[in-house]
Backbone and ligand atoms as CSV (ligand in chain L), in Angstrom:
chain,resi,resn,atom,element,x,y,z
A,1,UNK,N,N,91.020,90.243,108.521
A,1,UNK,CA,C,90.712,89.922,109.907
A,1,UNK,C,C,91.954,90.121,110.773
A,2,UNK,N,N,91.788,90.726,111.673
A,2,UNK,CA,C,92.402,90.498,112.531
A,2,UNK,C,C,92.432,89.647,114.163
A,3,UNK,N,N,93.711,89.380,114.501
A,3,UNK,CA,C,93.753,88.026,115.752
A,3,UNK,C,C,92.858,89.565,117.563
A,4,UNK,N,N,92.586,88.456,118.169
A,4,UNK,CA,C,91.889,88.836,119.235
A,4,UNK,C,C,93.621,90.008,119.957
A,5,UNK,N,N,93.980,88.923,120.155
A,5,UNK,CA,C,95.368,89.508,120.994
A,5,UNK,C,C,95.822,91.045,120.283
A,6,UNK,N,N,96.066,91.067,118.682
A,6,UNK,CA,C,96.548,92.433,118.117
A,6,UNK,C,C,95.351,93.206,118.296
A,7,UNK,N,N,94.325,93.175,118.417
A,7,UNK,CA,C,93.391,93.849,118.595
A,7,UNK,C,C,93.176,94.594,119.980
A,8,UNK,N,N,93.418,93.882,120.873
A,8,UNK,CA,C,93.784,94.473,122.356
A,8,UNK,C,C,94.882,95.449,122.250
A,9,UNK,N,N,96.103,94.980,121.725
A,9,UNK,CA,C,96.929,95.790,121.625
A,9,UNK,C,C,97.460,96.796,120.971
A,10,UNK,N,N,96.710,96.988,120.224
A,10,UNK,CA,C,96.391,98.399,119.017
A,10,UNK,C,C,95.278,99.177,120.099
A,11,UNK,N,N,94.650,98.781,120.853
A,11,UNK,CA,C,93.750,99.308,121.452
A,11,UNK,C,C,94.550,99.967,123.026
A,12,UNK,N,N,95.601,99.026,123.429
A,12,UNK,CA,C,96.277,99.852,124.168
A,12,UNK,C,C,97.011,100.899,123.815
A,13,UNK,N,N,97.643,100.458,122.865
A,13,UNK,CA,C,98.757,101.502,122.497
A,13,UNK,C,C,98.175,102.751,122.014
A,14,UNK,N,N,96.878,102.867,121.025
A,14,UNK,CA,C,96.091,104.204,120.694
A,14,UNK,C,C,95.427,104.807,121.826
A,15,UNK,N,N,95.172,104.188,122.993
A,15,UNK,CA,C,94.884,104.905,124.096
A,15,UNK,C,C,95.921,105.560,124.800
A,16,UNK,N,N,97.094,105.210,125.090
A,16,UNK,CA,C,98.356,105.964,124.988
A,16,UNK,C,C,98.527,107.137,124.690
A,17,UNK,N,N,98.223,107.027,122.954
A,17,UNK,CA,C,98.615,108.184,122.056
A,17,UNK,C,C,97.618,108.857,122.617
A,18,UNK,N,N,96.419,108.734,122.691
A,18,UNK,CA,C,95.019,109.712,122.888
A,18,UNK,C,C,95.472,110.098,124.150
A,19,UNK,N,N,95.845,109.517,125.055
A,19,UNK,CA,C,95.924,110.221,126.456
A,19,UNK,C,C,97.693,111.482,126.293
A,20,UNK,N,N,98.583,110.945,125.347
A,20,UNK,CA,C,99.446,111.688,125.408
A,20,UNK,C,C,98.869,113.046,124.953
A,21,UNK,N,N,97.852,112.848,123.518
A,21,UNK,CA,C,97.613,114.156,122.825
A,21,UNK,C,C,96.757,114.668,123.902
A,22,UNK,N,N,96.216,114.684,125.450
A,22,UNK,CA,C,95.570,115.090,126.413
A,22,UNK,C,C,93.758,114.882,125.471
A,23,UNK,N,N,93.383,113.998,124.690
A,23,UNK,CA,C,92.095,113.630,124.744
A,23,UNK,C,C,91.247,112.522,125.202
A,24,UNK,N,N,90.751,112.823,126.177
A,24,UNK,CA,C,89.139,112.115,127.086
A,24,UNK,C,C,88.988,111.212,126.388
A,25,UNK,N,N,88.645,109.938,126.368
A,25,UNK,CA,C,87.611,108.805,125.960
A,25,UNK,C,C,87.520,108.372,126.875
A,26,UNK,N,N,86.089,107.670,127.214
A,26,UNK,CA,C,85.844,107.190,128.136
A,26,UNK,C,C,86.244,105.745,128.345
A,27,UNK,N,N,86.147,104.617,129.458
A,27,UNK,CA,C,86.540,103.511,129.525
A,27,UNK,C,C,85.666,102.642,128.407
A,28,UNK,N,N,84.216,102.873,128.204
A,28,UNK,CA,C,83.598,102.398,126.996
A,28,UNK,C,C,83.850,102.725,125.667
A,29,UNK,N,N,84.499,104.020,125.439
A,29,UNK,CA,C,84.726,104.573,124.148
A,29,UNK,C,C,86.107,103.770,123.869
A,30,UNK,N,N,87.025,103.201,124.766
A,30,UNK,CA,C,88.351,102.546,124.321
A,30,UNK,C,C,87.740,101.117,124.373
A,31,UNK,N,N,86.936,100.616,124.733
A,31,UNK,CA,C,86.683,99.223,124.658
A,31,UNK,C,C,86.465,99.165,123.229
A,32,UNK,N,N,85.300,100.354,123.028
A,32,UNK,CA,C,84.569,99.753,122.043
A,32,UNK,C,C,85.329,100.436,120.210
A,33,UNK,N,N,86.173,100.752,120.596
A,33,UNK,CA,C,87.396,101.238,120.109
A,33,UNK,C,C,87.602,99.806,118.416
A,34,UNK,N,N,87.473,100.665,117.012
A,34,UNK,CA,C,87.547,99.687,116.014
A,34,UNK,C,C,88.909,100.110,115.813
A,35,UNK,N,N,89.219,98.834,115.402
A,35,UNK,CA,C,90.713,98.663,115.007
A,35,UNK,C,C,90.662,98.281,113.676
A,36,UNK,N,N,90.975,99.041,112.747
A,36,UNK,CA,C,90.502,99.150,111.224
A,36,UNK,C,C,91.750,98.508,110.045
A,37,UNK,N,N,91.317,97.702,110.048
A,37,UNK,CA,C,92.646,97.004,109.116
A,37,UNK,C,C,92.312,96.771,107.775
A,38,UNK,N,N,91.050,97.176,107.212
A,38,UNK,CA,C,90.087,97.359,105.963
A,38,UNK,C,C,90.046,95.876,105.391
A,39,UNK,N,N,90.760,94.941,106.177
A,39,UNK,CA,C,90.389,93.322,105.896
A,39,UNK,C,C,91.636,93.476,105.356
A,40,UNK,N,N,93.055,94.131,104.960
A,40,UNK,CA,C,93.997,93.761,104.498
A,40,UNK,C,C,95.019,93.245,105.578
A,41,UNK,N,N,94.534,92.688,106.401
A,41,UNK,CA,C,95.742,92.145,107.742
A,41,UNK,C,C,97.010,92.583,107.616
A,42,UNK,N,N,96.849,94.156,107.605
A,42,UNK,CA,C,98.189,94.628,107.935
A,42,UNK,C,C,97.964,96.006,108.534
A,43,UNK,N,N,97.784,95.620,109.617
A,43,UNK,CA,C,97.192,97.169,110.366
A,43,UNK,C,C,98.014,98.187,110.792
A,44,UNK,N,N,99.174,97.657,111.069
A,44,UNK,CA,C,100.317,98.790,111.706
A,44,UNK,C,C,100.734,99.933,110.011
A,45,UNK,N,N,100.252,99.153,109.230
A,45,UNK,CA,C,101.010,99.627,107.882
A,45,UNK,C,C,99.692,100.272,107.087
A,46,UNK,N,N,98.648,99.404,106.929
A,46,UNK,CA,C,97.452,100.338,106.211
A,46,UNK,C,C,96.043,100.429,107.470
A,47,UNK,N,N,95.520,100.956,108.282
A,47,UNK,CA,C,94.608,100.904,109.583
A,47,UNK,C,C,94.832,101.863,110.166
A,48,UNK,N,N,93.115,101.907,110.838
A,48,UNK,CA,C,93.631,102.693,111.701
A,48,UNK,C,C,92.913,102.739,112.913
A,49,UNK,N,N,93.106,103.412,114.226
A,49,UNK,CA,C,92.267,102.952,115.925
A,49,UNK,C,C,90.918,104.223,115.496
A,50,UNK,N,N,89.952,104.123,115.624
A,50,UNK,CA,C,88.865,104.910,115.678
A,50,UNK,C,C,88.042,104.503,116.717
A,51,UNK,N,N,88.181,106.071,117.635
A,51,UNK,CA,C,86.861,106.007,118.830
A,51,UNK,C,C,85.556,106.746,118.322
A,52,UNK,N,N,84.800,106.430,118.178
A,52,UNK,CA,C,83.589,107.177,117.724
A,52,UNK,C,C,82.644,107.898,118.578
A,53,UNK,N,N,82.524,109.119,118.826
A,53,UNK,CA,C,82.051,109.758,119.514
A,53,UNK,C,C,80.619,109.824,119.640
A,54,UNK,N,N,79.921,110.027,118.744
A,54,UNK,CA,C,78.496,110.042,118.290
A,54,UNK,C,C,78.062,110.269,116.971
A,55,UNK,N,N,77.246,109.310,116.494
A,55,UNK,CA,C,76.452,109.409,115.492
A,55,UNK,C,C,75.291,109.803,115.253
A,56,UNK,N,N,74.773,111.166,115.322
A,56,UNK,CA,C,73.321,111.504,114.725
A,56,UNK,C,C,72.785,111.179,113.334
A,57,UNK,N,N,71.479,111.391,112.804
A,57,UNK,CA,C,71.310,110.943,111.969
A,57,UNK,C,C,71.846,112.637,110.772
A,58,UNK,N,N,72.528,113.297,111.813
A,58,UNK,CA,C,73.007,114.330,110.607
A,58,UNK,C,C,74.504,115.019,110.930
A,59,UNK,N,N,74.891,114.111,112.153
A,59,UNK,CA,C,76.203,114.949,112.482
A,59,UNK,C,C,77.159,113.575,112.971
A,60,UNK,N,N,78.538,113.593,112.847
A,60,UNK,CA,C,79.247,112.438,113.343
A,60,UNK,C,C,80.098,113.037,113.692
A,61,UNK,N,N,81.196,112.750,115.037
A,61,UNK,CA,C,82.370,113.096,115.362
A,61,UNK,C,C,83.117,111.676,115.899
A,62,UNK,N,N,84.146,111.562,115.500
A,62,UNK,CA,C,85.385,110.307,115.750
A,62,UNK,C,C,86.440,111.178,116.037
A,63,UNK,N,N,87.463,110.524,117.062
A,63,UNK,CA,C,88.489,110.571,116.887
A,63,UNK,C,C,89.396,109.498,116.489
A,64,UNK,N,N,90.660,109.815,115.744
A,64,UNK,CA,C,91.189,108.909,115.139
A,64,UNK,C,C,92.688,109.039,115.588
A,65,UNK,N,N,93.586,107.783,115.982
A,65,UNK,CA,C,94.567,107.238,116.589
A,65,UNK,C,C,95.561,106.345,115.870
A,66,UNK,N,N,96.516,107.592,114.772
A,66,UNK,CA,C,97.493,106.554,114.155
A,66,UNK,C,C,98.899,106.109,114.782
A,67,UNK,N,N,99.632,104.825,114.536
A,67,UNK,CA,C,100.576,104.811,114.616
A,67,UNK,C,C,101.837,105.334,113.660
A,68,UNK,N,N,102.995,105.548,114.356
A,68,UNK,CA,C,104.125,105.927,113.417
A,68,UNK,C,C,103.820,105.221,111.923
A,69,UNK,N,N,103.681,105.954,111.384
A,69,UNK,CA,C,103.774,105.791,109.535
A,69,UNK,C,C,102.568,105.562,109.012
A,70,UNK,N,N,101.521,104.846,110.023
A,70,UNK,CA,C,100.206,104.296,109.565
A,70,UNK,C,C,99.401,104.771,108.748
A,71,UNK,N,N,98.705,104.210,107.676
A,71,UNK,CA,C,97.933,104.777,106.379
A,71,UNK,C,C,96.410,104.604,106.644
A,72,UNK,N,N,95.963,105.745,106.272
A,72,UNK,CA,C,94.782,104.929,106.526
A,72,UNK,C,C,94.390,105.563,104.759
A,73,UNK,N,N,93.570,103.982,103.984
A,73,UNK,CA,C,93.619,104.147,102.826
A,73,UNK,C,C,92.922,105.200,102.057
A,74,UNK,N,N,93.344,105.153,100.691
A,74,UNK,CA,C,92.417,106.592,99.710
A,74,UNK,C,C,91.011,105.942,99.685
A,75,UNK,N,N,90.451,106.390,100.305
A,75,UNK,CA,C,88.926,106.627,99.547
A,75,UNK,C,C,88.138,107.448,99.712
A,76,UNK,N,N,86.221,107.577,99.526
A,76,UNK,CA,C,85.521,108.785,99.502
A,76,UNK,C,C,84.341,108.404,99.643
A,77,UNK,N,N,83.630,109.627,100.122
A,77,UNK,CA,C,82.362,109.379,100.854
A,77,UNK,C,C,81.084,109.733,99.190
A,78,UNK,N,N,80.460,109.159,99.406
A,78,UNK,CA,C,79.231,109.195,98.077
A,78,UNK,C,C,78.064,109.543,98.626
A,79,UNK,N,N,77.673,110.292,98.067
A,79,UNK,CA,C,76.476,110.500,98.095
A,79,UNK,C,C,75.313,109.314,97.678
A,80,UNK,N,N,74.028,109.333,98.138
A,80,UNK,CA,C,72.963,108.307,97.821
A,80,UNK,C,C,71.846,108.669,97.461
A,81,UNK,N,N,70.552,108.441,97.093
A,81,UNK,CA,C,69.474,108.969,96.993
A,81,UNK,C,C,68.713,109.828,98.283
A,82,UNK,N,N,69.527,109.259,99.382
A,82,UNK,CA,C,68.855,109.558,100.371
A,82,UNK,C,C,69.977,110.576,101.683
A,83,UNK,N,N,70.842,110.881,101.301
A,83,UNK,CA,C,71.869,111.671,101.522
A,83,UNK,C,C,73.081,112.163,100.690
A,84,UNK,N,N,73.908,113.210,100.920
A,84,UNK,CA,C,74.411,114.020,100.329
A,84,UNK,C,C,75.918,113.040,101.280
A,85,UNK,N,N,76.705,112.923,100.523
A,85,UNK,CA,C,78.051,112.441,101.062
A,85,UNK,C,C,78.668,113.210,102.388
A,86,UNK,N,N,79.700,112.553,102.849
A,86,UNK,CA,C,79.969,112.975,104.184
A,86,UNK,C,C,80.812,114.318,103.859
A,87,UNK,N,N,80.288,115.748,104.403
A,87,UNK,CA,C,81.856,116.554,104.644
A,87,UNK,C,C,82.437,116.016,105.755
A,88,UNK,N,N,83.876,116.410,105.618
A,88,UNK,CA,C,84.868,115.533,106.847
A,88,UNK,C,C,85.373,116.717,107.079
A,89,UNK,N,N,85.836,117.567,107.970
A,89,UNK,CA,C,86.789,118.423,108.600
A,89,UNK,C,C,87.863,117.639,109.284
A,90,UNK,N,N,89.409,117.527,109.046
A,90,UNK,CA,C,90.519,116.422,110.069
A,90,UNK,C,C,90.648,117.793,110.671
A,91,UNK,N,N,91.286,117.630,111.871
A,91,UNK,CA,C,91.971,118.326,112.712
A,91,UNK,C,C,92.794,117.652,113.508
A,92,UNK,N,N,94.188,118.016,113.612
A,92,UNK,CA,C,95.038,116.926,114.360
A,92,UNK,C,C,95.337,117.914,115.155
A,93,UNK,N,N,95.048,117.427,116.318
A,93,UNK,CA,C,95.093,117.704,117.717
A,93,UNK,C,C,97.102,117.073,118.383
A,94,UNK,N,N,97.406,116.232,117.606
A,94,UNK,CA,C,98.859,115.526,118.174
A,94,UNK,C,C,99.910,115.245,116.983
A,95,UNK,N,N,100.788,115.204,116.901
A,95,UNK,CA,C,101.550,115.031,116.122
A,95,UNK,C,C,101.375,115.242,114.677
A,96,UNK,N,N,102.265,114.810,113.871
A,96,UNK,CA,C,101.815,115.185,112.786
A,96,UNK,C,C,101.732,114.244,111.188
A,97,UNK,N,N,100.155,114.960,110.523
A,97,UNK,CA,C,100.126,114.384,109.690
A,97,UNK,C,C,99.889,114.870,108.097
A,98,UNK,N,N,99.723,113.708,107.464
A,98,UNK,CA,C,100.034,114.503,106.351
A,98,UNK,C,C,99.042,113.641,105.149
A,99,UNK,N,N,98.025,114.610,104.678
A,99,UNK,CA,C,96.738,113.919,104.222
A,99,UNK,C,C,96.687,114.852,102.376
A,100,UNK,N,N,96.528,113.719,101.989
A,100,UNK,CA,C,96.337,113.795,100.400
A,100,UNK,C,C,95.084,114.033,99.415
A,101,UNK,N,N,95.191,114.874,98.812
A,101,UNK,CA,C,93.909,115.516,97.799
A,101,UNK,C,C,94.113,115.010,96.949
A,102,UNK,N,N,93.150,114.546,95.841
A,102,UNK,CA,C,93.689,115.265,94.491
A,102,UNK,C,C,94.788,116.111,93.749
A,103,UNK,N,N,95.409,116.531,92.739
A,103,UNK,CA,C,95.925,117.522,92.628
A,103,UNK,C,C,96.906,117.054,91.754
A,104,UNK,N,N,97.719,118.446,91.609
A,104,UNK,CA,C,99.670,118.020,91.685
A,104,UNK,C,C,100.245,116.996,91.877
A,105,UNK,N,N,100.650,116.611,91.743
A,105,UNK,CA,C,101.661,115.213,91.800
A,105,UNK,C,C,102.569,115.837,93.006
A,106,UNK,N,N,102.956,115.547,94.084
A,106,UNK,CA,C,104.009,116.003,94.815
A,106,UNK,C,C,104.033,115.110,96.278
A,107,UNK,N,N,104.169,114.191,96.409
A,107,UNK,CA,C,104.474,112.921,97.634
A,107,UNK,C,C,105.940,113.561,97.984
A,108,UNK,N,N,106.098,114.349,98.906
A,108,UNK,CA,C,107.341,114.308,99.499
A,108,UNK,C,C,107.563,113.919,100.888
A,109,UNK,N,N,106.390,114.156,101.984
A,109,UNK,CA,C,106.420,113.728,103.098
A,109,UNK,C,C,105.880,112.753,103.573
A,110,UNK,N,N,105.049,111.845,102.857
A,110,UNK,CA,C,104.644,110.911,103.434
A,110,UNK,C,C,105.012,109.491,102.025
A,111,UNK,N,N,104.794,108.636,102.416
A,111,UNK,CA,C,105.377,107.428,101.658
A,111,UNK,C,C,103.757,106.496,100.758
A,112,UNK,N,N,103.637,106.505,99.759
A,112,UNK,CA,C,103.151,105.527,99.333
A,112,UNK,C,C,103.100,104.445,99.453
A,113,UNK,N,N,102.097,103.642,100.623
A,113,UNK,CA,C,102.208,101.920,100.842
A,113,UNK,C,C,102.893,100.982,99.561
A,114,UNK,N,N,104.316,100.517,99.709
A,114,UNK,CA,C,104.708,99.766,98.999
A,114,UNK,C,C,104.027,98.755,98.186
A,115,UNK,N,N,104.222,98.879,96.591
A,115,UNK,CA,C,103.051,98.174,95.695
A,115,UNK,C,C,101.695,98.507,95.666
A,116,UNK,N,N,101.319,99.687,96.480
A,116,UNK,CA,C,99.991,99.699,96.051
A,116,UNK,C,C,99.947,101.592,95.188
A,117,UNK,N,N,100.528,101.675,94.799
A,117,UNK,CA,C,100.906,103.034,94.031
A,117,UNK,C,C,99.704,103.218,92.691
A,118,UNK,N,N,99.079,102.546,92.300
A,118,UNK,CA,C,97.547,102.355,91.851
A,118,UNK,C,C,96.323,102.851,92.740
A,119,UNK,N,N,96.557,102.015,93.803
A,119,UNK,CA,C,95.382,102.310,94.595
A,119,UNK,C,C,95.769,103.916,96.084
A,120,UNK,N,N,96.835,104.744,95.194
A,120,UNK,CA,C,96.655,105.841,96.240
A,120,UNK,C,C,97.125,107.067,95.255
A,121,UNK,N,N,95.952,108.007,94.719
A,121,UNK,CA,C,95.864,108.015,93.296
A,121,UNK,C,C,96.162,109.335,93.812
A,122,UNK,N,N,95.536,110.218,94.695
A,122,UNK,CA,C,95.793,111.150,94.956
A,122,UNK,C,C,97.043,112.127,96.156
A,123,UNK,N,N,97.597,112.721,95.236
A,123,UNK,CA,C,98.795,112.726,95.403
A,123,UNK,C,C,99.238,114.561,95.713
A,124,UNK,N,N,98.212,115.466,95.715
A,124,UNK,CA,C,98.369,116.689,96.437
A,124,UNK,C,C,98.903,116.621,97.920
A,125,UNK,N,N,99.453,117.154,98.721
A,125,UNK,CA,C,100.278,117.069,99.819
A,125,UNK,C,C,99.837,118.103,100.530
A,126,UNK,N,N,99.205,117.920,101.800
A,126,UNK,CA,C,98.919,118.983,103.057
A,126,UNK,C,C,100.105,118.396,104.166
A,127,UNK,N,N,100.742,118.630,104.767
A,127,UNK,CA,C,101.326,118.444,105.890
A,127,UNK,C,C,101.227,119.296,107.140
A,128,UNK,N,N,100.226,118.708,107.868
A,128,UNK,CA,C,99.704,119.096,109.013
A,128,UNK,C,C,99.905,118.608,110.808
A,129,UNK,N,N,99.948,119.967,111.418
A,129,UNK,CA,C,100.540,119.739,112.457
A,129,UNK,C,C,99.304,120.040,113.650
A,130,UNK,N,N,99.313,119.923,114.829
A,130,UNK,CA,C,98.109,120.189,115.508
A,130,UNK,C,C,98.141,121.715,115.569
A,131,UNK,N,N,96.584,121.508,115.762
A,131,UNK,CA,C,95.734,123.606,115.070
A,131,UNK,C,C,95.670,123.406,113.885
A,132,UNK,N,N,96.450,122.690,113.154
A,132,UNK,CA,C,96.062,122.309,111.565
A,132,UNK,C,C,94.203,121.720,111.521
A,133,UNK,N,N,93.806,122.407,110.542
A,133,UNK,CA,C,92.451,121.823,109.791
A,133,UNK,C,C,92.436,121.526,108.402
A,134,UNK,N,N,91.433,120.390,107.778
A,134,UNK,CA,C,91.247,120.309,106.721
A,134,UNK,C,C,89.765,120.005,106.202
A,135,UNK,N,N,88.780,120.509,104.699
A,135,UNK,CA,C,87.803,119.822,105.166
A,135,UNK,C,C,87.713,119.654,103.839
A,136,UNK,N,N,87.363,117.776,103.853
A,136,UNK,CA,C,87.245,117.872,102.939
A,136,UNK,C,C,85.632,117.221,102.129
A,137,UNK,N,N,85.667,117.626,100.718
A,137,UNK,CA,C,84.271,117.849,100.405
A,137,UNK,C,C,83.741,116.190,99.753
A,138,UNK,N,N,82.334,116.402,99.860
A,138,UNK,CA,C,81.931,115.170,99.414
A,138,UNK,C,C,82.581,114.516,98.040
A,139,UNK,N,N,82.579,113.449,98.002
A,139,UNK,CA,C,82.999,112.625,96.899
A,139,UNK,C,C,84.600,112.574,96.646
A,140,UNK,N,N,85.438,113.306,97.478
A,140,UNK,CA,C,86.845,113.713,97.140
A,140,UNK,C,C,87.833,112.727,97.535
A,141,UNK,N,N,88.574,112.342,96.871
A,141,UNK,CA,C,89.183,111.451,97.241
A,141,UNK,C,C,90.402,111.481,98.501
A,142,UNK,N,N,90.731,110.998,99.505
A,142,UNK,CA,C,91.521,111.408,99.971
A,142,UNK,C,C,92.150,110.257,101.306
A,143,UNK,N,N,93.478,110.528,101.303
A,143,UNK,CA,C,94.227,109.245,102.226
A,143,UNK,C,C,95.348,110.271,103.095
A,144,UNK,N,N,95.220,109.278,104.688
A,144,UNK,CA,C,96.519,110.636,105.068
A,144,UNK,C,C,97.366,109.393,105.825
A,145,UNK,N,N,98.223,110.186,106.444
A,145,UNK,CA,C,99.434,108.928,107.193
A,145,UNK,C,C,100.247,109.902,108.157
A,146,UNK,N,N,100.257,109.533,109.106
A,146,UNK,CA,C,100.626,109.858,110.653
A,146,UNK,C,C,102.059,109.967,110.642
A,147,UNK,N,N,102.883,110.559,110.729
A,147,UNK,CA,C,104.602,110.960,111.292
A,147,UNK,C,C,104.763,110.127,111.879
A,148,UNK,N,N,106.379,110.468,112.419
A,148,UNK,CA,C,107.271,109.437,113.086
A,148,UNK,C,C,106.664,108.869,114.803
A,149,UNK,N,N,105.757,110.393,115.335
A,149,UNK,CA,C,105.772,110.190,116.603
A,149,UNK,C,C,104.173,109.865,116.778
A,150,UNK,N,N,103.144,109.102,115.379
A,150,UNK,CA,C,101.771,108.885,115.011
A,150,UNK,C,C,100.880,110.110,115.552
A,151,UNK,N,N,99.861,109.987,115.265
A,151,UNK,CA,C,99.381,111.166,115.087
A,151,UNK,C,C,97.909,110.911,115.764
A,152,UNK,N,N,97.403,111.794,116.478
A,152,UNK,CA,C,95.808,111.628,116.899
A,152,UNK,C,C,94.835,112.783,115.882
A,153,UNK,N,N,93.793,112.859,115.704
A,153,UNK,CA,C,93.204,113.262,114.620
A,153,UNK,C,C,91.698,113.244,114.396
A,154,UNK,N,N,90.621,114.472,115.318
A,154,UNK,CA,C,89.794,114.499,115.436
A,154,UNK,C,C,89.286,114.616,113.952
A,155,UNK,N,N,87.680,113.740,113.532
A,155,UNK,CA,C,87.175,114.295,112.159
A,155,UNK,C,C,85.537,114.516,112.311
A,156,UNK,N,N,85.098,115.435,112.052
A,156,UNK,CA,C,83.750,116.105,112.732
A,156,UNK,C,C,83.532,116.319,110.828
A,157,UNK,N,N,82.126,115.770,110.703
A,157,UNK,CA,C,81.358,115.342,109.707
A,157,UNK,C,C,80.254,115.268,109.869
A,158,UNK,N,N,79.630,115.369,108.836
A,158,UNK,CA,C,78.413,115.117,108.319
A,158,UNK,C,C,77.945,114.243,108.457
A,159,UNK,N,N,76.444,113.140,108.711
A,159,UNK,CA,C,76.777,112.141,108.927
A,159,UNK,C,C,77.171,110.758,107.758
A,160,UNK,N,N,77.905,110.302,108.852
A,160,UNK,CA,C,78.609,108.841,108.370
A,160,UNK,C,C,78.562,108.035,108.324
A,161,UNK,N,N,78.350,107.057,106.993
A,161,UNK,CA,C,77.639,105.738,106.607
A,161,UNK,C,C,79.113,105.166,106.165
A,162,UNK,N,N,79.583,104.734,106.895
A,162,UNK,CA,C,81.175,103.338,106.994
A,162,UNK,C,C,80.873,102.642,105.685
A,163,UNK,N,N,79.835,102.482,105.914
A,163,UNK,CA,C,79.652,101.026,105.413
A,163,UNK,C,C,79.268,101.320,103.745
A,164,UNK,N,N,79.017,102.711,103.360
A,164,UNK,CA,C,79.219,102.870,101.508
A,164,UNK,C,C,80.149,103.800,101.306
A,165,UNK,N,N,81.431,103.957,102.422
A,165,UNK,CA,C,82.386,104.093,101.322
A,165,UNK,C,C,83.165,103.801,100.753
A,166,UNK,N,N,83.798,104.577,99.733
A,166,UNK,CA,C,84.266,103.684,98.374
A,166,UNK,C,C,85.766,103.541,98.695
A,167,UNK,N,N,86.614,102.974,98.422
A,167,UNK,CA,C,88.131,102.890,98.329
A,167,UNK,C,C,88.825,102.353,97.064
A,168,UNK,N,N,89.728,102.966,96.881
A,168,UNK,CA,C,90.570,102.557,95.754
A,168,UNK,C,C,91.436,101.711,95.615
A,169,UNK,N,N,91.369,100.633,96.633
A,169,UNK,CA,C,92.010,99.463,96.735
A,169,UNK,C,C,90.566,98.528,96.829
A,170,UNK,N,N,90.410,97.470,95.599
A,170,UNK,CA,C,89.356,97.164,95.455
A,170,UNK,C,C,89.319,95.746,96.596
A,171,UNK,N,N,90.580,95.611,97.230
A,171,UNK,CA,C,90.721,94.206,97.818
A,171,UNK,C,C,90.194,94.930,99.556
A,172,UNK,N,N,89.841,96.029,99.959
A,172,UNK,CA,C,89.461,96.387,101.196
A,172,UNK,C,C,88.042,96.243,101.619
A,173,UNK,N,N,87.819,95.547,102.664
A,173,UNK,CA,C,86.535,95.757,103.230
A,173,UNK,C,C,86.950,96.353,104.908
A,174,UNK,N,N,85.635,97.528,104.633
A,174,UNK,CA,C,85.483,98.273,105.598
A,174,UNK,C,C,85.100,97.831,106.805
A,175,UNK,N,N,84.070,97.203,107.158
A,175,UNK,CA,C,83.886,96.384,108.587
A,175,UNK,C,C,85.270,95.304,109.284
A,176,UNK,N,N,85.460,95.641,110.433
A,176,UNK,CA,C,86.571,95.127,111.049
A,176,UNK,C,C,85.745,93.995,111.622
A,177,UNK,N,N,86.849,92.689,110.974
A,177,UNK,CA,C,86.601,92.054,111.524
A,177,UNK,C,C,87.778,91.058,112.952
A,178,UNK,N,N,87.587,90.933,114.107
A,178,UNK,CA,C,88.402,90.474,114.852
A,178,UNK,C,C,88.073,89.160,115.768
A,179,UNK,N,N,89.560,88.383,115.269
A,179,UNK,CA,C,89.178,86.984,115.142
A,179,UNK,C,C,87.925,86.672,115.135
A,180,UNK,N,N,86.971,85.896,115.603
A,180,UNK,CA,C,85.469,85.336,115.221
A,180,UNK,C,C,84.526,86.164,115.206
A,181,UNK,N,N,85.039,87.034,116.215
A,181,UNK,CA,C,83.848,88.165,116.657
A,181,UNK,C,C,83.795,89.343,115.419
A,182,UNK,N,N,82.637,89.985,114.599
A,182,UNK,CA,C,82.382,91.066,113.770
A,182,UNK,C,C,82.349,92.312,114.939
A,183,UNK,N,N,83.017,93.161,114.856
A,183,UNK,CA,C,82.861,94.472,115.223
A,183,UNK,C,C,82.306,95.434,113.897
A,184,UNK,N,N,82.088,96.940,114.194
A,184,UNK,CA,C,81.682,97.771,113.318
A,184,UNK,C,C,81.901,98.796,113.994
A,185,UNK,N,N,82.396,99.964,113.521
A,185,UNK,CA,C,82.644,101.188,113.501
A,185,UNK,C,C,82.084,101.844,112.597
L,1,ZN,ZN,ZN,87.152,110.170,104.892
């Protein structure tokens, strides 16, 4: 959970970044703006600001608003009986980031959240700058983390069900919650 007050102010400051990287949200799209701390109350360090653009029942687009270093954790979209898992395309439009596959072993530019080196398994290295794309495929595991100057980071998908996917930190829940009030993204 997070307090009412940090929640405002993760919400200012990612509107900032979005207006520096020159992208539009509207005055409702920053209100309604989730501030994603996956229930580990440490948002500047694992979270992240997501404006959500629209959800069809077959297409989703968000943009996403990290701060300097910010993680947002490994996990992956699943498939169900009744849909095929999310493809995700990132595209960072602002600064730069640097998002993890599977693969190779090779962490050189971005940092593994201290102690949780279990739960961020995949360890292939893209380091991406804006005009950079990535897409990645259903079920794949994958975590990225924003540079020194954070990073904005459109992701245009398939559609997106928040709420079954999986993460590799078994202590995260996905619905943000802030102080009393439940939000959802
Ligand atoms: Zn994803």
């Amino acid at each position: 959970m997070i307090s009412a007050e940090e929640h405002e102010a993760a919400k200012a400051q990612a509107a900032k970044l979005l207006r520096r990287a020159g992208v539009l949200v509207t005055a409702d799209e920053e209100r309604d703006m989730d501030t994603a701390d996956f229930g580990l109350g440490r948002l500047r360090v694992e979270g992240a600001q997501i404006v959500k653009w629209f959800d069809t029942p077959r297409v989703s687009a968000r943009v996403i608003a990290l701060f300097p270093g910010q993680t947002e954790p490994e996990h992956w979209h699943t498939s169900t009986s009744e849909h095929a898992g999310k493809e995700e395309t990132l595209r960072v439009v602002f600064g730069q980031l640097v998002l993890y596959v599977p693969g190779e072993s090779r962490v050189r530019h971005g940092v593994v959240p201290e102690g949780k080196e279990e739960y961020y398994t995949a360890r292939r290295e893209h380091v991406m700058s804006p005009g950079d794309q990535f897409t990645v495929p259903p079920g794949t595991k994958h975590w990225f983390q924003a540079g020194d100057d954070g990073a904005v980071v459109l992701t245009l998908s398939t559609r997106a069900t928040d709420d079954q996917d999986l993460f590799s930190d078994p202590n995260i829940v996905r619905l943000t919650r802030v102080g009393s009030w439940s939000g959802r993204a």
